[in-house]
Wavefront OBJ file of the C-alpha trace (Angstrom):
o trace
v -1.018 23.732 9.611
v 2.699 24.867 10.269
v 5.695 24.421 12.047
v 6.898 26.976 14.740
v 10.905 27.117 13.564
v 13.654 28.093 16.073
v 15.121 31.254 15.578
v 17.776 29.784 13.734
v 15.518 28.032 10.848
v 13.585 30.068 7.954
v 11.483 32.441 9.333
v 8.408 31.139 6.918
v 5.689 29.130 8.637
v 5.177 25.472 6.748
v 2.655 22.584 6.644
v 4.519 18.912 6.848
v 3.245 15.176 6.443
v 3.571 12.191 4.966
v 2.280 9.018 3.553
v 2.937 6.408 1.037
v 1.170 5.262 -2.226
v 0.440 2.208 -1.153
v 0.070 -0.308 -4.164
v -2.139 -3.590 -2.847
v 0.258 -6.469 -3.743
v -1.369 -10.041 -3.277
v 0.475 -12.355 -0.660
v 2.784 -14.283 -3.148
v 3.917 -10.873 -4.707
v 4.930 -9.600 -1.124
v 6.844 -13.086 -0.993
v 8.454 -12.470 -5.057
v 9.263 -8.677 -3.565
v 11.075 -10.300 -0.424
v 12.997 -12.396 -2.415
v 13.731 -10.027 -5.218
v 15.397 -7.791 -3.096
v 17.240 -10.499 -1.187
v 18.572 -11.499 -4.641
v 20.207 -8.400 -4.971
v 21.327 -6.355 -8.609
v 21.106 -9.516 -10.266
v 17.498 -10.250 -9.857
v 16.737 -6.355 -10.149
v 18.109 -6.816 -13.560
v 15.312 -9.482 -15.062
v 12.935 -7.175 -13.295
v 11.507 -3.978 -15.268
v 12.386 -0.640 -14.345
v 10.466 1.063 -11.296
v 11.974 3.877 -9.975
v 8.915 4.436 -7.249
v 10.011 1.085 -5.599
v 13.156 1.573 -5.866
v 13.184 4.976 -3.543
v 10.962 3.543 -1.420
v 13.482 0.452 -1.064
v 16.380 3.248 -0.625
v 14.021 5.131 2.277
v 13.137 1.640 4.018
v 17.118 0.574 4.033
v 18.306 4.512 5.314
v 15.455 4.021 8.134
v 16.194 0.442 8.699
v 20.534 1.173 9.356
v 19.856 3.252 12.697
v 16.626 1.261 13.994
v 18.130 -1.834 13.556
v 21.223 -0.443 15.183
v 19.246 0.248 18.322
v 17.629 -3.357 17.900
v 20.771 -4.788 17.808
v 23.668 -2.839 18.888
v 24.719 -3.506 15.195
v 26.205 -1.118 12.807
v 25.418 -0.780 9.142
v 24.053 -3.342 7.194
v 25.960 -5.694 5.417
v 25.696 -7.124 1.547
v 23.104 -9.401 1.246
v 20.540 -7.547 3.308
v 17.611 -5.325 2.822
v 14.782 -3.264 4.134
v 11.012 -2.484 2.224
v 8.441 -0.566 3.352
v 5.170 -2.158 3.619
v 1.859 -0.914 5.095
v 0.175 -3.090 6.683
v -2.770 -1.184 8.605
v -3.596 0.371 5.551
v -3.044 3.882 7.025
v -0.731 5.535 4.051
v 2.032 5.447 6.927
v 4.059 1.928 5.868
v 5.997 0.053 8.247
v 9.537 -1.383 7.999
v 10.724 -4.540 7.528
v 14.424 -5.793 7.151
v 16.624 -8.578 6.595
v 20.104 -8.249 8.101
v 22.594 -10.989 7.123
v 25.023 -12.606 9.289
v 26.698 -15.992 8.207
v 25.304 -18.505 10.546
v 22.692 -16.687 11.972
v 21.155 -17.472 15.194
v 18.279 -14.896 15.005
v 19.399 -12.769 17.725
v 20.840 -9.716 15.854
v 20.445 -10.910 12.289
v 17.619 -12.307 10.261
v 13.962 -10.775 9.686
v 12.948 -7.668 11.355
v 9.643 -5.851 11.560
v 9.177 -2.144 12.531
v 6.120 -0.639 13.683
v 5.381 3.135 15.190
v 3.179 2.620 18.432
v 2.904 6.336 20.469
v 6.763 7.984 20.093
v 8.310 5.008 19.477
v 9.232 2.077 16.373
v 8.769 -0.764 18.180
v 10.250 -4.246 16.453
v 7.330 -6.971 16.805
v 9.163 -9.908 15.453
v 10.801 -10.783 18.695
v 8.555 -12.668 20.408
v 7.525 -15.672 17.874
v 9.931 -18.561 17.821
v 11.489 -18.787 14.598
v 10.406 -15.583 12.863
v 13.400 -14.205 12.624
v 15.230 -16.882 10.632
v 12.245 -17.466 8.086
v 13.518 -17.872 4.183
v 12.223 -14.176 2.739
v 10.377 -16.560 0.025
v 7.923 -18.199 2.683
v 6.890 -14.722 3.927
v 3.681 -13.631 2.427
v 0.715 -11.099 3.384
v -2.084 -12.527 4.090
v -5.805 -11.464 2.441
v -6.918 -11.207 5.868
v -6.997 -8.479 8.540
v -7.236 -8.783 12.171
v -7.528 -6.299 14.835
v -6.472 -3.539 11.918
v -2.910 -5.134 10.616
v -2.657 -7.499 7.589
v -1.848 -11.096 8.754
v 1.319 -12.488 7.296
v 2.530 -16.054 6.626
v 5.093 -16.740 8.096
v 6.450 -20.131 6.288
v 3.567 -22.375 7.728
v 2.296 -20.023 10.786
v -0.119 -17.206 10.230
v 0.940 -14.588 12.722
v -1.704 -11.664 13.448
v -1.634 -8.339 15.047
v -2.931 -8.442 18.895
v -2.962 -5.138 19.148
v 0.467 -4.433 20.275
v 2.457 -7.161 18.187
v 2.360 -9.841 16.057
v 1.770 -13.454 17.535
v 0.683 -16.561 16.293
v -2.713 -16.399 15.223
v -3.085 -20.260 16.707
v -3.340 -18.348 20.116
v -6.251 -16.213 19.371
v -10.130 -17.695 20.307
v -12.606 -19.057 17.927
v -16.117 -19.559 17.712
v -18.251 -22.557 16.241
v -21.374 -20.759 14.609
v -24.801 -21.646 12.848
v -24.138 -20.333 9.295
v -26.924 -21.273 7.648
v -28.956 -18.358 7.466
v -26.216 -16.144 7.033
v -25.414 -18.283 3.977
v -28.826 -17.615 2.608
v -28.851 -14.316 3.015
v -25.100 -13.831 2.064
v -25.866 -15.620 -1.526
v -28.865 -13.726 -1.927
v -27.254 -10.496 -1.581
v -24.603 -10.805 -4.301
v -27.093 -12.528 -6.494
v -26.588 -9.732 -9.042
v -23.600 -8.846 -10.675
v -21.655 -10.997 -8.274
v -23.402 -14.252 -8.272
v -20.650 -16.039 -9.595
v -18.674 -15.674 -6.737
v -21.269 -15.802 -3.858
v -21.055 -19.511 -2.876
v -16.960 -19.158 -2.396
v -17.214 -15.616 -1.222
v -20.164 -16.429 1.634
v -18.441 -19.313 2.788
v -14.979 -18.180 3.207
v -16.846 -15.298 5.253
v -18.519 -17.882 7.481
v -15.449 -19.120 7.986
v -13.503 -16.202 8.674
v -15.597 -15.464 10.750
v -15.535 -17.927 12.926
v -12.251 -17.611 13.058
v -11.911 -14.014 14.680
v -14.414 -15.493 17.287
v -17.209 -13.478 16.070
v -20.481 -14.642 18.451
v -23.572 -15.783 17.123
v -25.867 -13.057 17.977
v -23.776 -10.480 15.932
v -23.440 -13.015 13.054
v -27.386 -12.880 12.765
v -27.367 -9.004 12.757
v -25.167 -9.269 10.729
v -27.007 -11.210 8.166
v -30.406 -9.318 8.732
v -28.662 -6.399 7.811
v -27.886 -8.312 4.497
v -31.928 -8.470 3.848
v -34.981 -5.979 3.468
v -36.344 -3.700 6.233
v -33.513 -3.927 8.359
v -33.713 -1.131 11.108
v -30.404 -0.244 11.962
v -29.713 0.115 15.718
v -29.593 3.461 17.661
v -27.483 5.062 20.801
v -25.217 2.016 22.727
v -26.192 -0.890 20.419
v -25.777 1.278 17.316
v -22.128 2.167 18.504
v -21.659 -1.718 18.654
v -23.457 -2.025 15.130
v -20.701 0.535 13.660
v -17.900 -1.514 15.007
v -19.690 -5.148 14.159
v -19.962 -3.289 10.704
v -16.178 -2.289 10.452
v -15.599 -5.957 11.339
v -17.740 -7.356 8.590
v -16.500 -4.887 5.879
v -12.757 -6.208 6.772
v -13.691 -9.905 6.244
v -15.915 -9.320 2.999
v -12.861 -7.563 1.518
v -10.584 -10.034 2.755
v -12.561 -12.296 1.394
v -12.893 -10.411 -1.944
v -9.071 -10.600 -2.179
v -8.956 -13.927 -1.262
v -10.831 -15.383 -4.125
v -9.281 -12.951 -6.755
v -12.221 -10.205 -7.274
v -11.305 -7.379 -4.684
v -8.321 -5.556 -3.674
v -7.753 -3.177 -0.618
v -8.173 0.149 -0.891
v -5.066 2.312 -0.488
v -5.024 5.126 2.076
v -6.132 8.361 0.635
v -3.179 10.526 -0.212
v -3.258 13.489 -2.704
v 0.222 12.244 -4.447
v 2.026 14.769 -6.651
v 1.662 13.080 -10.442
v 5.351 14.056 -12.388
v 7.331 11.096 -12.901
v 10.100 9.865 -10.246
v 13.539 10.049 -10.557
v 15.889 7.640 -8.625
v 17.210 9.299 -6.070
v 19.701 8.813 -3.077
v 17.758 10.279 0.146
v 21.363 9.834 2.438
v 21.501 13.572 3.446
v 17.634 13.932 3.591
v 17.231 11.576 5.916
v 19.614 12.852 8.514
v 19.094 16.489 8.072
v 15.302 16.272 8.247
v 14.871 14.227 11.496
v 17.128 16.664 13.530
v 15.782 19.639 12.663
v 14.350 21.373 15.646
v 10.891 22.631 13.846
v 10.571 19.016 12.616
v 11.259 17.789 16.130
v 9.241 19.670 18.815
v 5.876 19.892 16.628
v 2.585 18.684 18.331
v 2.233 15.791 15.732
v 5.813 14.745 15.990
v 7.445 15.508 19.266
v 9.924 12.319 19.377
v 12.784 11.230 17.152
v 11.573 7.795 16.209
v 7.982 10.023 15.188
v 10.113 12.472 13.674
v 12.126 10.160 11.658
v 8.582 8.803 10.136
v 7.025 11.942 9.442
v 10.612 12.808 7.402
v 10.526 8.836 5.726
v 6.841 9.677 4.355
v 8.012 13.061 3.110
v 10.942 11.892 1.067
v 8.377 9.995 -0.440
v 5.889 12.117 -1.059
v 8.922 15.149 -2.563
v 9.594 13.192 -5.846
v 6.223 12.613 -6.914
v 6.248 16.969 -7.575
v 9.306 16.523 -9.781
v 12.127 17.034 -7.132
v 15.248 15.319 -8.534
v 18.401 14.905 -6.660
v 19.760 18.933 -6.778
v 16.398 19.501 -5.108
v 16.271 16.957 -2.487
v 19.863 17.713 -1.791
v 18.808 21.966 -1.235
v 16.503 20.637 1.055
v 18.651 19.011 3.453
v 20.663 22.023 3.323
v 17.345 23.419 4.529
v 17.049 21.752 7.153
v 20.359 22.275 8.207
v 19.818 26.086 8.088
v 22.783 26.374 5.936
v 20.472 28.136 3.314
v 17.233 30.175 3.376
v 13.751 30.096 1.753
v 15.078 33.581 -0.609
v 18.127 31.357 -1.265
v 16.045 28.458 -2.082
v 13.676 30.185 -4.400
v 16.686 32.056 -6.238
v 18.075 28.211 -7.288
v 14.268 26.735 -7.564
v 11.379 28.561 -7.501
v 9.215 25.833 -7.807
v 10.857 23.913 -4.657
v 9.127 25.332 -1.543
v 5.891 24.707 -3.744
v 6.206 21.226 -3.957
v 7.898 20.688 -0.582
v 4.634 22.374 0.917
v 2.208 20.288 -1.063
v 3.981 17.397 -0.030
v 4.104 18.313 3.723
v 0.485 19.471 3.916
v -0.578 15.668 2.206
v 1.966 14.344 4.967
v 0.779 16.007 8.140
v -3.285 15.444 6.817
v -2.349 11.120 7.332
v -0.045 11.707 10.361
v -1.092 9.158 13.386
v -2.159 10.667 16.389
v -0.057 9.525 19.402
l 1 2 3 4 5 6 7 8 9 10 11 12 13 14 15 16 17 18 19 20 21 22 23 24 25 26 27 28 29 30 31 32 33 34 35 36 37 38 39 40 41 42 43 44 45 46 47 48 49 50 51 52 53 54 55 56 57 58 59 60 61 62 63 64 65 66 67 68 69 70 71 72 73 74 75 76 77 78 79 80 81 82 83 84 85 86 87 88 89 90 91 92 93 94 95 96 97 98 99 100 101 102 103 104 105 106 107 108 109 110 111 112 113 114 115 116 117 118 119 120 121 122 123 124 125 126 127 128 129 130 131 132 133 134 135 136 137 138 139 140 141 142 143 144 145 146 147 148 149 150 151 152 153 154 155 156 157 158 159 160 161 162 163 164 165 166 167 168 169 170 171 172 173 174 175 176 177 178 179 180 181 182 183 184 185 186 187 188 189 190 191 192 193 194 195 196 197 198 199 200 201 202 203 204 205 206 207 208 209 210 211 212 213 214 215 216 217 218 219 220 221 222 223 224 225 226 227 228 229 230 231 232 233 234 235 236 237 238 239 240 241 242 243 244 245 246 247 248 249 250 251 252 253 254 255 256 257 258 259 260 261 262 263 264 265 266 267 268 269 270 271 272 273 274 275 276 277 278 279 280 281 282 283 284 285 286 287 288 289 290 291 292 293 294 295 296 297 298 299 300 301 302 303 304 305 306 307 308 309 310 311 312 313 314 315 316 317 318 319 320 321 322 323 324 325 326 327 328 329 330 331 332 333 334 335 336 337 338 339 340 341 342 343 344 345 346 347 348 349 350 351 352 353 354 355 356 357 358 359 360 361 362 363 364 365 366 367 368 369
């Protein structure tokens, strides 16, 4: 898969993509992160070295400055705040969320800020909960739980969930009241083996979840045949319905998994170059990449706010080949067409090799629109 470059760009055809190593962190260590980075150099300091986080920290803030100028008509962003990335559909492409400080803030154009790509655009899905945007960074957390494909997030006391288009309070959404015994039973029965220790906490907190995404009681006993012998599985229609009742009851078994300490979630697939990091400062990378035309007008891409995700994945997929700073640096002269591939392969010959490994894992992960 390539890129069709303007006349002006290298001549040579390449594959481009991106997506992040995502590392499951449970919800109080999404909290500790939060706060370590609102702390600034002198928490960094007690903390040990990661160099992995701390590009992916430098890519967030880069892509944070100009979407949170759009969001709020203000530049830069001042001491005191921050940006991470954090994926929270699981899909290797991680969202954004930032902090900008203002003394006295009234939430309007300061405070916490959430970034998500929906079609061609980020869209910031913060806005519309009262008080989200002047929670401490400490009483934000993730959530075991999925719902509707996003991670749930606490949100000091309010669990806010995805409804498909933002995040809202999760208060809003419909519940069901269900008969659990035999789902119990069969639940307990099921992980009588090497996870019986576990089952009574684990089947529970599924009944309850459950309930709480307003699952109805025919498809929670379906659900728990399926748990027993002899199940036939449905065909045509209702086994279109079984695969997404299935999907549903995978999510809340993991979540529960993670809940009670014996499962994590499962990071997206990504074949990740495996040479050490170096810290790097992706400045030029980041606004050479997103303008360039071939970058730009591809059928994967074809908007800047797509474009500037597909470039935020690939500076973080570069360093994981090796690529220190002189490298990342000859790239965004690249993109600039201020050099070509000959030139590039005269300084580096291993440079186009890893950039293309990089972009191929990039563009494999790449949302549809």
């Amino acid at each position: 898969m390539g890129w069709k470059r303007s006349p002006s760009a290298s001549e040579r055809s390449r594959a481009w993509g991106c997506a992040m190593r995502l590392l499951w962190r449970p919800a109080t260590m999404f909290a500790l992160a939060l706060l370590s980075a609102w702390l600034g150099p002198a928490g960094a300091q007690q903390q040990p070295e990661n160099i992995p986080w701390e590009n992916s920290m430098a890519i967030a803030q880069k892509m944070a400055i100009g979407l949170l100028e759009r969001q709020t008509g203000s530049k830069g962003l001042p001491l005191a705040s921050f940006a991470i990335e954090v994926d929270l559909n699981l899909d290797g492409l991680p969202e954004i969320f930032a902090y900008r400080y203002a003394p006295g803030c009234d939430g309007k154009t300061c405070g916490n800020f959430l970034f998500v790509l929906e079609g061609d655009s980020y869209h910031e899905v913060l806005g519309d909960i009262p008080g989200a945007r002047l929670v401490p960074q400490d009483k934000i957390a993730l959530s075991a739980f999925k719902r509707n494909g996003f991670l749930e997030i606490q949100s000091d006391r309010m669990t806010i969930a995805w409804d498909g288009t933002r995040y809202v309070d999760a208060s809003t959404f419909p519940a069901s009241s269900l008969d659990g015994a035999a789902f119990v039973e069969a639940c307990q029965k099921n992980r009588s083996g090497q996870q019986a220790d576990s089952a009574p906490a684990a089947c529970q907190c599924q009944l309850n979840r459950f309930q709480q995404i307003d699952l109805k009681q025919a498809d929670l006993d379906s659900y728990a045949a399926s748990l027993g012998e002899n199940f036939e599985y449905p065909t045509g229609e209702k086994g279109e319905a079984w695969v997404v009742l299935s999907k549903i009851a995978e999510d809340v078994v993991t979540g529960c998994d993670v809940a009670i300490g014996k499962s994590q979630w499962p990071p997206a697939y990504f074949n990740h170059g495996d040479q050490p990091q170096q810290k790097l400062d992706f400045g030029a990378f980041l606004d050479a990449c997103p303008a360039q035309d071939f970058i730009l007008t591809n059928h994967k891409t074809g908007s800047p706010d797509r474009a500037l995700a597909l470039c935020g994945c690939l500076a973080r997929e570069i360093p994981t080949y090796g690529v220190g700073q002189e490298g990342l640096d000859l790239l965004a002269q690249y993109y600039r067409d201020e050099v070509s591939d000959a030139e590039i392969e005269a300084q580096d010959a291993d440079l186009l090799a890893a950039h293309d490994k990089a972009s191929e894992a990039c563009l494999s992960q790449f949302p549809a629109k």
